[in-house]
Structure formats: structure tokens, C-alpha cells
Backbone as CSV, one residue per row, in Angstrom:
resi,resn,N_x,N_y,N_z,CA_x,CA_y,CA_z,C_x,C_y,C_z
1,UNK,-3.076,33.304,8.388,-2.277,34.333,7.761,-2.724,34.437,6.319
2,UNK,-2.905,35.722,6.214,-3.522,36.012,4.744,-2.578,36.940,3.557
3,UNK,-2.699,36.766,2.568,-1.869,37.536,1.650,-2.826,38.290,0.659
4,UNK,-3.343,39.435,1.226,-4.277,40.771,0.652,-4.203,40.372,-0.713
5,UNK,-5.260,41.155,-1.517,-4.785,41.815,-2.902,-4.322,42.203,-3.507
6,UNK,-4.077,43.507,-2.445,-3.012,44.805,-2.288,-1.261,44.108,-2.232
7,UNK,-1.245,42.639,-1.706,-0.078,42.068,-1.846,0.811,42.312,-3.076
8,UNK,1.911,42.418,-3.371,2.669,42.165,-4.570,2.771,41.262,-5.517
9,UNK,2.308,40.582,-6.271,2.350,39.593,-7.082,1.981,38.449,-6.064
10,UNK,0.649,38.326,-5.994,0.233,37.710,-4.595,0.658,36.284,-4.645
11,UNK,-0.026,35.578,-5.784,0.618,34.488,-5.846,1.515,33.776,-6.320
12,UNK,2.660,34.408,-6.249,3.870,34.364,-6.520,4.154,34.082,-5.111
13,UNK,3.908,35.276,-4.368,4.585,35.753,-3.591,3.889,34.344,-2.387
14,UNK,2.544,34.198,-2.178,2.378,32.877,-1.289,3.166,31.470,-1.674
15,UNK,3.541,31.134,-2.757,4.101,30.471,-3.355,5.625,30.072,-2.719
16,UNK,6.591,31.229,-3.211,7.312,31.308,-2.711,7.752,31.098,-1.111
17,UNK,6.749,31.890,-0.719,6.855,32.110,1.265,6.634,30.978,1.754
18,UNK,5.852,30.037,1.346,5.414,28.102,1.603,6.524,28.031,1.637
19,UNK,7.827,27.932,0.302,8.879,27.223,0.133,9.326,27.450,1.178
20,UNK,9.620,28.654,1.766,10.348,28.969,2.542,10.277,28.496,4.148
21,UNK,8.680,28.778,4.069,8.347,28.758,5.648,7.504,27.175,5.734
22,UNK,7.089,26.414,4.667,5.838,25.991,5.016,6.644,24.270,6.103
23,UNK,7.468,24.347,6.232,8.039,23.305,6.814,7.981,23.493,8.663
24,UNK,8.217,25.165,9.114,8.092,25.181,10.061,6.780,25.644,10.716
25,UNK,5.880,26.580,9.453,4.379,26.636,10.104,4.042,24.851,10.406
26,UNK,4.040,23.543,9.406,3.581,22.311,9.518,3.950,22.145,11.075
27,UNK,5.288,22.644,11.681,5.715,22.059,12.733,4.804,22.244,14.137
28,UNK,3.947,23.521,13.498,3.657,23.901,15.215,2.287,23.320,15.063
29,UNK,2.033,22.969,16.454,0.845,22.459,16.330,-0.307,22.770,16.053
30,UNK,-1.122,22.178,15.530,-2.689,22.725,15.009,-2.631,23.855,14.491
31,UNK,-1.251,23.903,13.182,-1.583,24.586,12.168,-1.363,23.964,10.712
32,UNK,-2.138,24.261,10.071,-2.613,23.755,8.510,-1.979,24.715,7.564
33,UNK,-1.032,24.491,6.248,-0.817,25.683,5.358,-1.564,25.174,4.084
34,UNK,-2.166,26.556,3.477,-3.411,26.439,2.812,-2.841,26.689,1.013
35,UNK,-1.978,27.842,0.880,-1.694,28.014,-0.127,-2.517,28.696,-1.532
36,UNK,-4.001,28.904,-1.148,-5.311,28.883,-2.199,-5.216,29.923,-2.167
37,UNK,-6.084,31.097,-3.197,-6.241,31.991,-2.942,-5.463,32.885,-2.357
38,UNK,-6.182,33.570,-1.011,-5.031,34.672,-0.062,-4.619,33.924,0.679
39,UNK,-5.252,33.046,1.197,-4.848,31.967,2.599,-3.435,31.453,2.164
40,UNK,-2.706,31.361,3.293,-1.143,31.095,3.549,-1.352,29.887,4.520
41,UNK,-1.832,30.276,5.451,-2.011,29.382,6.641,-3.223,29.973,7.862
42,UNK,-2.980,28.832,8.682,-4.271,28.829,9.713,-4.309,28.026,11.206
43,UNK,-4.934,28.388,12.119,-4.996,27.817,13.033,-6.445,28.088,13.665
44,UNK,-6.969,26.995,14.198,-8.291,27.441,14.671,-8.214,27.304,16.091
45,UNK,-8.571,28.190,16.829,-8.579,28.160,18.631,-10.208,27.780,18.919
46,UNK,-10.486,27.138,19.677,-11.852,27.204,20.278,-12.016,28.971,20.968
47,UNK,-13.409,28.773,21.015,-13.572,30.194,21.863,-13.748,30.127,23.687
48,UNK,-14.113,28.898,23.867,-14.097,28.696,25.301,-12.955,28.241,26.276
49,UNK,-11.912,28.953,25.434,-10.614,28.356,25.609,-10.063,29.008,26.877
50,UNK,-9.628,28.671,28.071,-9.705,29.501,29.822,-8.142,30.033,28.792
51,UNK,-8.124,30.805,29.130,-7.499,32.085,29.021,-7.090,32.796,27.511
52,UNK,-8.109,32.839,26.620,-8.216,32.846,25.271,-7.043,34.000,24.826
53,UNK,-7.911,35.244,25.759,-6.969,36.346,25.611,-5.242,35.668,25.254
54,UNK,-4.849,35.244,26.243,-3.364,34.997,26.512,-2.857,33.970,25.486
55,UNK,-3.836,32.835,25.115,-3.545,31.825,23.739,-3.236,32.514,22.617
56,UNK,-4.246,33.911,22.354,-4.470,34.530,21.177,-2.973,35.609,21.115
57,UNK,-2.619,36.219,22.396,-1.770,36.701,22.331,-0.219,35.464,22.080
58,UNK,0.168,34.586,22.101,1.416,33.641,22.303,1.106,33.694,20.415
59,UNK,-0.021,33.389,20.131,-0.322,32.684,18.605,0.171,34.193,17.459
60,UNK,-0.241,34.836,17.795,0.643,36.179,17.483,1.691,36.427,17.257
61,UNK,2.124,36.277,18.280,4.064,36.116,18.480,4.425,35.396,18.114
62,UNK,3.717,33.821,17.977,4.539,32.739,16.844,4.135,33.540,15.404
63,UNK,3.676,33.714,14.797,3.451,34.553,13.474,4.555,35.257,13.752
64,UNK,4.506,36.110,14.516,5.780,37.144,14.358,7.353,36.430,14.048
65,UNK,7.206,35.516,14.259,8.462,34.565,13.631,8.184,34.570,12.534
66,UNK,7.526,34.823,11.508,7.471,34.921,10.335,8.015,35.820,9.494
67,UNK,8.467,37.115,10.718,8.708,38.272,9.759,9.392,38.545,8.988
68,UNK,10.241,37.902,9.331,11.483,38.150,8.283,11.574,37.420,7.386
69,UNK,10.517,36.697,6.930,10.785,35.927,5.584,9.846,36.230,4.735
70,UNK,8.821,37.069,5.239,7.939,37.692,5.299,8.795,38.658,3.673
71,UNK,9.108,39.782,4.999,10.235,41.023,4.119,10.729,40.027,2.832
72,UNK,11.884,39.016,3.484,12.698,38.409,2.271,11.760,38.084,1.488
73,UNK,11.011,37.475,1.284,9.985,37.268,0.250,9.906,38.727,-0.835
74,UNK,9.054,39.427,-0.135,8.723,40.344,-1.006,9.714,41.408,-1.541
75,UNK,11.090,40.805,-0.900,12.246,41.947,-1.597,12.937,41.189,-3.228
76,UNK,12.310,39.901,-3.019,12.655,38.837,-4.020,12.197,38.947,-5.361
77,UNK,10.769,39.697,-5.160,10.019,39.944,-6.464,9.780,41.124,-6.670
């Protein structure tokens, strides 16, 4: 998960969103929060992974748990 340029007070705003979130991205597995730059966080999938499609789609939808803190974040600054 990345936080553009185009972001709002970018690093503020990654800053903040860690506080918020970085306890439950740590939780899921084989993901890392990065904080540098744009990077927020990360997960790396292999590519020979039997049913990649369907991994890539679940890993999605856990992000999408993000959204709303997402919003709250950026209504903050």
C-alpha cells in the first residue's frame, strides 16, 4: 500500500495511518509496515502460487479493511 504524491500532506498523513492501523496490518500474516517514503505497507506473494488469481483477489479485500481509516485519516488533516 502506497501513499502517492498527489496524497495530502503525505507524510503526515502515513504517519498518522501507522498509528492507527499499523498494529493490525503487523497482525496478518506476511505483512511488513514500511512507513518510508510512499510505502505504508507490503506483502510479497510468490508468482507460482496454485491459484494466484484468487490469493491476489482475498489480499485485496484484506486492504479493503483499511478503508475507513483510510478516509478518517485524511479528514484529520
Amino acid at each position: 500500500m502506497h501513499a502517492e504524491e498527489d496524497c495530502p500532506q503525505q507524510s503526515e498523513f502515513i504517519d498518522k495511518f501507522l498509528e492507527r492501523e499499523s498494529g493490525r496490518i503487523k497482525s496478518w500474516k506476511g505483512y511488513q509496515t514500511i512507513g518510508k517514503g510512499y510505502s505504508i505497507c507490503e506483502r510479497t506473494l510468490p508468482l507460482n502460487f496454485k491459484n494466484l488469481e484468487q490469493r491476489i483477489f482475498e489480499e485485496l479485500n484484506r486492504l479493503r479493511q483499511l478503508q475507513e481509516s483510510v478516509e478518517q485519516t485524511l479528514d484529520e488533516l
